[in-house]
C-alpha positions as CSV (number, residue, x, y, z in Angstrom):
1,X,33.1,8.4,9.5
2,X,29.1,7.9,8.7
3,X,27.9,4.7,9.9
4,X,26.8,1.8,7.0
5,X,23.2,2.1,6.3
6,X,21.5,-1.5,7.1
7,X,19.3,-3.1,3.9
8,X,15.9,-1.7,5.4
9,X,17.6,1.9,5.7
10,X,18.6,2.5,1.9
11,X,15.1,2.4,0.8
12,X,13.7,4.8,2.7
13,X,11.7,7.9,1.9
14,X,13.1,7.5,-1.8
15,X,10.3,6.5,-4.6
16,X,8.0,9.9,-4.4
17,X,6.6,10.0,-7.8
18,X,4.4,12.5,-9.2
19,X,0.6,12.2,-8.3
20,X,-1.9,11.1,-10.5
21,X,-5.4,12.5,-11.2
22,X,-8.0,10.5,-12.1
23,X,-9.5,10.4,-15.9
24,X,-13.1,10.3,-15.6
25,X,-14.8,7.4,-18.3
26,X,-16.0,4.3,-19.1
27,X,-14.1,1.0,-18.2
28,X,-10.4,1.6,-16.8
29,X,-9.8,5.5,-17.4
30,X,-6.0,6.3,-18.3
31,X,-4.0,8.5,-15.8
32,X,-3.6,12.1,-16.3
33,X,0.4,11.1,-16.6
34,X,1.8,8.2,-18.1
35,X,3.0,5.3,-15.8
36,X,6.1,4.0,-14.6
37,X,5.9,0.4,-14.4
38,X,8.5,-1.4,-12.3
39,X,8.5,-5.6,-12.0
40,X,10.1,-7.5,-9.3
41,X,10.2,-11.3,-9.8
42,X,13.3,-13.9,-9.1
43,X,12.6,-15.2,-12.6
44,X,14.3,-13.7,-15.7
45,X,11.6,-15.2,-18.3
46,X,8.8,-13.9,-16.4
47,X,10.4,-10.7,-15.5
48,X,11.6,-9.9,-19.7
49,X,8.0,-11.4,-20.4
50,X,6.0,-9.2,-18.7
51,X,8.0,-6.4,-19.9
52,X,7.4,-7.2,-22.8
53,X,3.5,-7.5,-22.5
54,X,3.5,-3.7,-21.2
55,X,5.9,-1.8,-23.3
56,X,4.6,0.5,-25.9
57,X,1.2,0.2,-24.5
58,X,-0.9,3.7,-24.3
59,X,-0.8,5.8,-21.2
60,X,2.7,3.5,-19.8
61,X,6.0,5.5,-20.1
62,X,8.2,3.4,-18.8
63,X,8.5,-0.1,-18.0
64,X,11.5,-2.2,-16.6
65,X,12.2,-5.5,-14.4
66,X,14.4,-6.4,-11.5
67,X,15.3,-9.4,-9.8
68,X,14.5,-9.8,-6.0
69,X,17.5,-9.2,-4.2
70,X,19.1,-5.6,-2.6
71,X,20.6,-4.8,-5.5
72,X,17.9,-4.8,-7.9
73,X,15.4,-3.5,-5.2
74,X,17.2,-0.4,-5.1
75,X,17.3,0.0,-8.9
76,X,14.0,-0.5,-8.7
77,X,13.0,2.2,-6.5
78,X,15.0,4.2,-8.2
79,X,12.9,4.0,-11.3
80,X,10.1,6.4,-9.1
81,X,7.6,3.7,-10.4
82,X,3.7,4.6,-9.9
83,X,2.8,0.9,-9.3
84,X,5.0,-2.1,-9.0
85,X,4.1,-5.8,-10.0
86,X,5.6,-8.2,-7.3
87,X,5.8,-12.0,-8.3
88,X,3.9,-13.8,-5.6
89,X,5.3,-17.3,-6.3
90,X,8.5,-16.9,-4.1
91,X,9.6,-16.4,-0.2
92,X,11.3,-13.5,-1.1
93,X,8.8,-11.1,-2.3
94,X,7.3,-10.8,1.5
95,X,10.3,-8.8,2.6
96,X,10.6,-7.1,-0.8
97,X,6.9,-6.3,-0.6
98,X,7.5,-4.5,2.9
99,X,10.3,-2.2,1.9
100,X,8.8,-1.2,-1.2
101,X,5.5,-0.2,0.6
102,X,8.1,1.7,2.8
103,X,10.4,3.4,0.3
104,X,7.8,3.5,-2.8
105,X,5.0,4.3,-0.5
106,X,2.7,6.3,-3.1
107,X,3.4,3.3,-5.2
108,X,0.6,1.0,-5.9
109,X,1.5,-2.8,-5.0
110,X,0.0,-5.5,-7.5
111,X,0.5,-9.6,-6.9
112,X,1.0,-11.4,-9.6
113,X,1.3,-15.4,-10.1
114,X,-2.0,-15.5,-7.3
115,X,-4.0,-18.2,-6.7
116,X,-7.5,-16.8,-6.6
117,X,-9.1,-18.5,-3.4
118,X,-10.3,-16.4,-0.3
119,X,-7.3,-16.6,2.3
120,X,-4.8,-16.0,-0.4
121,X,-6.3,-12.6,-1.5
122,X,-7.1,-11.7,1.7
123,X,-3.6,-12.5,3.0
124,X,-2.1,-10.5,0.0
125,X,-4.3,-7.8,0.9
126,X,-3.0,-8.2,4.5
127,X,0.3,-8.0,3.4
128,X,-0.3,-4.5,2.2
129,X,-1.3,-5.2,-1.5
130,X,-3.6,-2.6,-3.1
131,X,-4.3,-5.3,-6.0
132,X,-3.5,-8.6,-7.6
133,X,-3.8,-10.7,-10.8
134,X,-4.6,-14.4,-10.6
135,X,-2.6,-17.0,-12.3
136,X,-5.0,-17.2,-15.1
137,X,-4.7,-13.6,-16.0
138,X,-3.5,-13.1,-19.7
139,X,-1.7,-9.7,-21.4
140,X,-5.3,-7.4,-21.3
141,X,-5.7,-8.4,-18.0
142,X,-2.1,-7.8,-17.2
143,X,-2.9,-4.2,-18.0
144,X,-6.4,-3.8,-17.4
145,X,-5.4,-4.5,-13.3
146,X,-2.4,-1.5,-13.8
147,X,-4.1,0.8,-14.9
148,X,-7.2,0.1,-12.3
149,X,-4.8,-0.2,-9.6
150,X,-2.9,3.4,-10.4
151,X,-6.9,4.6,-10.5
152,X,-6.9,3.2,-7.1
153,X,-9.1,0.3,-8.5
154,X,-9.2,-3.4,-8.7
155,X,-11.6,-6.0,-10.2
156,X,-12.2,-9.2,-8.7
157,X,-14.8,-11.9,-9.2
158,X,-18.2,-12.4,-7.1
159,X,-17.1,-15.0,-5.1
160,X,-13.9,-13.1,-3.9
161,X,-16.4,-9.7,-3.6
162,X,-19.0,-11.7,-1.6
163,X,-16.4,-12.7,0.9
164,X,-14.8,-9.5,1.5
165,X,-18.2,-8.4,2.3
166,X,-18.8,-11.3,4.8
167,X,-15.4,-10.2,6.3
168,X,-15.6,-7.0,6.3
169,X,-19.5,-7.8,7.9
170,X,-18.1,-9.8,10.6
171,X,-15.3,-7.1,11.3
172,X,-17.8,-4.5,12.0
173,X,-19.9,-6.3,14.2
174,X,-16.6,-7.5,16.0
175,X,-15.1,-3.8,16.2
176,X,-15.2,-1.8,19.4
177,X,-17.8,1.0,19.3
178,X,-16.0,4.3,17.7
179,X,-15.7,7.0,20.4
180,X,-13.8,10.3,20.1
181,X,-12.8,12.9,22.9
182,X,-14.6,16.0,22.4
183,X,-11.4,18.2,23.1
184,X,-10.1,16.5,19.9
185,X,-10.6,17.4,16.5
186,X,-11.9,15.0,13.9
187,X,-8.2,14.5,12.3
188,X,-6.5,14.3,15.7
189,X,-9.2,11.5,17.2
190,X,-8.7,9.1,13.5
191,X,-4.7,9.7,14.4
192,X,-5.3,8.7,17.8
193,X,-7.5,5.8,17.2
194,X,-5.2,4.1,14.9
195,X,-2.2,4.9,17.6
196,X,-4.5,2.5,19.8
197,X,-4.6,0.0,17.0
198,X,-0.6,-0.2,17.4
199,X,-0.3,1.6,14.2
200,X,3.3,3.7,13.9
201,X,3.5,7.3,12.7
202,X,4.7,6.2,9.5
203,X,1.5,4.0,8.7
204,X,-0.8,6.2,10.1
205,X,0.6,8.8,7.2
206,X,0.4,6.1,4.8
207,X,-3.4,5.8,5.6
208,X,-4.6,8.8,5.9
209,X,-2.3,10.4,3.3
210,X,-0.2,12.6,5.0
211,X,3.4,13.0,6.2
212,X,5.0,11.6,9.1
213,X,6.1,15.0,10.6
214,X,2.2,16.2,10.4
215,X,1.6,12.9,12.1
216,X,4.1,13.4,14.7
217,X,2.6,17.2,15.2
218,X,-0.9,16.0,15.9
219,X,0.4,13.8,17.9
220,X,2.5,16.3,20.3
221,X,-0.9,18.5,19.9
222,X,-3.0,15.6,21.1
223,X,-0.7,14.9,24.3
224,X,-1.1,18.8,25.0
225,X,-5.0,18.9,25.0
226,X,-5.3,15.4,27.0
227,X,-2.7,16.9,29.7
228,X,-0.8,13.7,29.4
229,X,2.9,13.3,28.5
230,X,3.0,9.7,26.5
231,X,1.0,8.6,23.5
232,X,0.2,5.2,25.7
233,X,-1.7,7.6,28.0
234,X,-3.9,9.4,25.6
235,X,-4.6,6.0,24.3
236,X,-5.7,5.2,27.4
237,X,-7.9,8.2,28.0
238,X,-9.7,7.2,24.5
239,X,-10.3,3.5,25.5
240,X,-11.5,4.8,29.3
241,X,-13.8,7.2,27.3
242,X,-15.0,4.3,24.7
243,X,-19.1,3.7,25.5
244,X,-19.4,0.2,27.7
């Protein structure tokens, strides 16, 4: 008899849909294919609103809402959306955020219902958020932020710009010096730096884009070259070789 699968489990590996190229233009170019839109929000008004707002707009196929729970999670997911609008407003949507990012992970994540102040975008954006839409967002902006965020785009204002850049500034100057091991190539050293920064094989394919197994491959390759038989050693051998 199989084992029950736990709620993390059943949404694995199961929202793959089809890649998007890029429309080169003015403003917010349209995908090459039209979107799947999926909504997640514990309210039904906002959830039938929203829909609503997006249907029968140009370059969106399809566009449905689900409630916040296991159930409509998995229905969700298995509308193959290409970015999913997550209501921001409730406890909820950090856990629902975290195993759509896992089973939907060429999905594009969007906030909605956000209050627009510093820590509260960069906490979305810590939460693994490619975009958001403030409170004060109405319908065009509703679907201006889609269709940037399946672009892999997002707009935000000067005063949230200027202090990502102040961030992002002090992060730099904070970060260890880069160093890579010359018996390494350029794609094994990024996998192996990010295996320092506690990342798992599954987010280090999310980031760079490729699958787990070709993760996992490097990986056994990078172990072979150092001469060293766990991934904590090689991680060792990159911070021993790390410029002082």
């Amino acid at each position: 008899m199989s084992q029950p699968e736990d709620s993390n489990s059943r949404f694995e590996e199961r929202c793959v849909p089809p890649a998007l190229a890029v429309v080169e233009g003015a403003g917010s170019p349209a995908p090459s294919v039209a979107l799947r839109i999926g909504i997640a929000s514990a309210v039904r008004l906002v959830r039938e609103g929203l829909v609503l707002s997006l249907r029968n707009r140009d370059g969106i196929a399809a566009v449905d809402a689900f409630d916040i729970d296991v159930d409509g999670l998995e229905r969700l997911v298995a509308l193959a959306p290409h970015v999913i609008l997550i209501d921001i407003g409730h406890a909820e949507t950090a856990a629902a955020a975290r195993r759509l990012k896992v089973a939907c992970a060429s999905a594009k994540l969007v906030a909605f219902a956000l209050t627009e102040v510093d820590e509260e975008v960069f906490a979305c954006a810590a939460a693994g958020y490619d975009s958001y839409i403030p409170r004060h967002s109405g319908a065009d902006d509703l679907f201006r932020a889609v269709m940037d965020a399946a672009n892999g785009r997002m707009q935000c204002p000067p005063h949230i710009a200027a202090a990502m850049f102040s961030r992002l500034a002090n992060l730099l100057q904070d970060a260890p010096a880069p160093c890579e091991l010359p018996s390494l190539t350029g794609r094994e050293n990024a996998i192996l730096t990010l295996a320092e920064q506690g990342r798992s094989n599954k987010e280090i394919a999310r980031q760079l884009g490729i699958s787990a197994a070709t993760v996992k491959n490097h990986i056994h390759n990078i172990l072979q070259k150092l001469q060293v038989g766990r991934r904590a050693e090689a991680v060792a051998r990159l911070r021993i070789a790390r410029p002082k």
